[in-house]
C-alpha positions, 0 to 999 in steps of 0.5 A: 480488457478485463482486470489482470492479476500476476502474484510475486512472493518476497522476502521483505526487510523492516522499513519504517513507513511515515506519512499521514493518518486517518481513521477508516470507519462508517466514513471513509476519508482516504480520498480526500487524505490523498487529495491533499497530500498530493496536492498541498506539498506533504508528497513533495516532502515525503519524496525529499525525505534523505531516508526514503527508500521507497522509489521517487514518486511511489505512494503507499497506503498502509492499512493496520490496527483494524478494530472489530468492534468498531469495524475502523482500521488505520489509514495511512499515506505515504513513503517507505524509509530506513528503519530507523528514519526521522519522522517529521513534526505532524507525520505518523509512522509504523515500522514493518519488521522483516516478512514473507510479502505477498504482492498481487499485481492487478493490472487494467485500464482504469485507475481505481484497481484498489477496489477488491484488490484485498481479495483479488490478491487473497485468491491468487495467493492461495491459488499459489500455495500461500495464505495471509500471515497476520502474525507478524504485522497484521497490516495490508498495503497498497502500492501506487508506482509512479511509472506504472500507475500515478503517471498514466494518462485514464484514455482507457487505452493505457494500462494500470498497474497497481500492486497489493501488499500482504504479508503471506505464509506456505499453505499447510 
């Protein structure tokens, strides 16, 4: 099976989006950031967090602040919580206003959906009538449910299903 791809629009309310930090540039350091955030307990007290909204188990990776001379952008991994949530000691957070979502679906059977999610999703989206909507919050997010993505077996028969936030606005 090929790569499948469904696009949703919703309004999405203000979360304050905690976790840890990195800088994206010539060297990418995400998978290990997700390495040791799965692995050394900082999930585990994102997920204990009496603020989380976001469902037990799923992870986000948030993406902003991009810099064009530089070409960085800020990473984070982590948890959605209240707007106004507590942020722990060492934890990074960003609050995410009230906007119109875009949420590219993309469904196979490998794990490593994220890659050219960003397009994928952009081209779904204005095949739908919308485009990308930076005005508000110029971030782009990347969605890992526990149920449908962190708790699947990789045997290339089980189906992935990772999503691919970006804020969005009606064509002209």
């Amino acid at each position: 099976m090929g790569v499948k791809v469904d696009f949703e629009v919703h309004p999405f309310k203000a979360v304050r989006f905690i976790g840890k930090e990195v800088v994206v540039g010539k060297k990418n350091p995400v998978p290990e950031l997700w390495n040791h955030i799965l692995n050394d307990g900082t999930n585990d007290l994102l997920q204990s967090l009496p603020e989380r909204v976001s469902p037990k188990g799923d992870t986000i990776g948030w993406m902003g602040e991009y810099n064009p001379q530089t070409q960085e952008f800020v990473y984070i991994a982590g948890i959605f919580a209240e707007p106004n949530a507590a942020v722990p000691n060492g934890f990074s957070y960003r609050d995410i206003p009230d906007c119109l979502m875009g949420i590219g679906w993309i469904q196979g059977t490998t794990s490593h959906l994220e890659k050219g999610a960003h397009g994928k999703t952009e081209k779904i989206m204005r095949a739908n009538g919308y485009e990308p909507d930076y005005s508000v919050v110029g971030i782009s997010m990347e969605y890992y449910s526990f149920e449908k993505y962190a708790n699947i077996q990789e045997d290339g028969m089980n189906l992935f299903t990772f999503g691919y936030y970006l804020p969005c606005k009606e064509m002209a």
